[in-house]
C-alpha positions, 0 to 999 in steps of 0.5 A, a space after each residue: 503760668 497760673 491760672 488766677 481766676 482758679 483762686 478763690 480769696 476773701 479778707 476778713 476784719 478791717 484795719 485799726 489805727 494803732 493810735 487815733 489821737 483827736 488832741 492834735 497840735 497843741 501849740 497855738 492859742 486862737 481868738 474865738 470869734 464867735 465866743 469872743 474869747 481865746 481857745 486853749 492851745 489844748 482841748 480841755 474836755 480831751 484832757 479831762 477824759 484823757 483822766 480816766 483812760 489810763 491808770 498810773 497817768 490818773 494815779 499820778 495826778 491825784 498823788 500830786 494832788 495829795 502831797 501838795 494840798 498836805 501841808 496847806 494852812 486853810 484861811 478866812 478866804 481859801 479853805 481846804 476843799 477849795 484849795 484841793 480843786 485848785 491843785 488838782 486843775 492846776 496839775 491836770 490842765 496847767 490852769 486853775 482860777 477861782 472868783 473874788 467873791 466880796 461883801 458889800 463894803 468891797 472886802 474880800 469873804 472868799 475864793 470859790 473855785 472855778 471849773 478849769 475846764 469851762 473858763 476863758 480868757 478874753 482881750 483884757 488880761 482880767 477877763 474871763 468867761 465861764 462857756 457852759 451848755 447854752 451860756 456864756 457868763 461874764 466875770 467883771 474885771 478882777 473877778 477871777 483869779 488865774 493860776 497859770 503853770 508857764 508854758 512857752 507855747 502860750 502868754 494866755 494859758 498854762 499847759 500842763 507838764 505832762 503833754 510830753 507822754 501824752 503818745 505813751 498814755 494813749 499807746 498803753 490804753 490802746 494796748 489795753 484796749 486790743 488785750 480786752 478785745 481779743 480776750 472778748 473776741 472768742 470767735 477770732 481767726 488770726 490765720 490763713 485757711 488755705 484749701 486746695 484739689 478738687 474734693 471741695 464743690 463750689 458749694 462747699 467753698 461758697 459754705 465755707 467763705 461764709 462761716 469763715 466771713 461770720 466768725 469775725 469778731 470786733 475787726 481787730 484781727 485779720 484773716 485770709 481764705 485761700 482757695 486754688 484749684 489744683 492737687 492738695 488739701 486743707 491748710 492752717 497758716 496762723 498769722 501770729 502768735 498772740 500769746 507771745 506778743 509784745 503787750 508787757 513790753 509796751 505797757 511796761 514801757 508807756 508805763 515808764 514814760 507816764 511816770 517820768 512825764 509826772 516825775 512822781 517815783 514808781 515806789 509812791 505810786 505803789 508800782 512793783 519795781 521790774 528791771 527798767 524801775 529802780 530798786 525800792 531803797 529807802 522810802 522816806 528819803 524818797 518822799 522827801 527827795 520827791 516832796 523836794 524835786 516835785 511838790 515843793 516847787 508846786 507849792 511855791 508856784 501856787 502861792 506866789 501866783 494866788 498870793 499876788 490877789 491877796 492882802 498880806 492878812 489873807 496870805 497862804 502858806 504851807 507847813 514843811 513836810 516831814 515823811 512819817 519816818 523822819 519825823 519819828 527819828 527826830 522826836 
């Protein structure tokens, strides 16, 4: 039987979690006792972040944003800035709203927009705060416009459409992220350092215990040192193989499930098609089936919800969109 207290074993670098998510349950809708108004069933501050960690998720939205303010017909009340920060809150966190701003007679003069991501909704159906850093302001009733993409989840708020792949987006930014780290980490040690006889003094195992445990990088890697004292030498045991590790696959994988959750086709979006993506093809039958699938019913969407606050004289619309390529056949 071996002798264990003959071994010498140290670990080095400390689990991660694949995948440490605070967006959670987004599924209920909560009154907020102290703020005196409904709580989003989303956090709203992760998905505007959420924005800018992964980039076929951000590319996507800002090319929703793109094709549906392309065709809107800017009027007396709504221009196009406006309208172009409204799609985009719309599209990003299923709600945007903006404020009746009226003249002194009582007639309509603007929609300003407002921050999607500060607004909330109290008891009554018209009304609505703005929660900022200190403050709380309070519109009057039929102040506030909101759009609300429809969620089954929740009668209060819109939820964007996205949310199915919201663990795709997370897993290729923490690919990304584990990529970056062992890249940067140049003093990693993925192996097991295994020594063994009875050359090495404690001295020396003690020295080399310590230069082993203060090569270690940023903890995303784990490695061991094991010492026995018996016949034998010094081993090297690697862990794993990073550079054959799955790292395409899973980009290329979370990638596909981002871009299906958008719906937007990966030839807009600028990607090179790979086996898993569809072949180029024609590009103008793909804006416009994708202009048809997509777009159109978010304009649809948009102005039957923004149209319903507005007298007939104030109405938004959108021109037909044309692909480049048609529209020069046809001329």
């Amino acid at each position: 039987m071996t002798d264990m207290s003959k071994f010498t074993m140290i670990e080095i670098g400390s689990l991660e979690p694949a995948l440490d998510t605070p967006y959670g349950d987004y599924l209920t809708t909560w009154w907020d006792q102290t703020g005196n108004h409904y709580q989003p069933p989303v956090n709203l501050d992760h998905l505007t972040r959420l924005l800018r960690v992964n980039a076929h998720h951000e590319s996507a939205v800002y090319c929703k944003r793109n094709t549906v303010v392309q065709g809107f017909k800017p009027n007396a009340v709504l221009n196009r800035a406006t309208m172009k920060a409204v799609a985009l809150d719309y599209i990003l966190y299923g709600n945007a709203y903006m404020r009746v701003v009226n003249n002194r007679r009582g007639n309509l003069v603007r929609l300003d927009h407002l921050h999607a991501r500060t607004i909330r909704r109290g008891r009554e159906e018209d009304a609505y705060s703005q929660v900022l850093a200190g403050k709380t302001i309070d519109f009057a009733p039929g102040d506030v416009v909101h759009v609300k993409m429809y969620a089954p989840e929740s009668s209060i708020y819109g939820l964007p459409e996205y949310l199915g792949a919201l663990n795709s987006l997370l897993l290729n930014e923490q690919a990304t992220l584990f990529r970056r780290k062992y890249y940067v980490n140049g003093a990693h040690m993925g192996f097991v350092l295994f020594t063994s006889g009875q050359d090495l003094s404690e001295e020396d195992i003690v020295h080399l215990k310590d230069k082993i445990a203060g090569s270690k990088g940023v903890g995303n890697f784990r490695s061991l040192y094991l010492h026995f004292d018996g016949e034998g030498d010094v081993k090297l045991i690697p862990v794993g193989d990073f550079a054959k590790d799955d790292f395409e696959r899973i980009k290329g994988i979370s990638r596909d499930d981002i871009i299906s959750a958008h719906r937007v086709p990966p030839q807009i979006l600028a990607i090179v098609t790979d086996n898993r993506l569809p072949a180029t093809g024609d590009l103008d039958k793909v804006a416009a089936l994708y202009h048809a699938n997509v777009v159109h019913p978010l304009q649809l969407d948009l102005m039957d919800e923004i149209n319903e606050h507005l007298d007939s004289g104030h109405h938004i619309a959108f021109d037909p969109y044309r692909p480049p390529g048609l529209a020069d056949a046809q001329e």
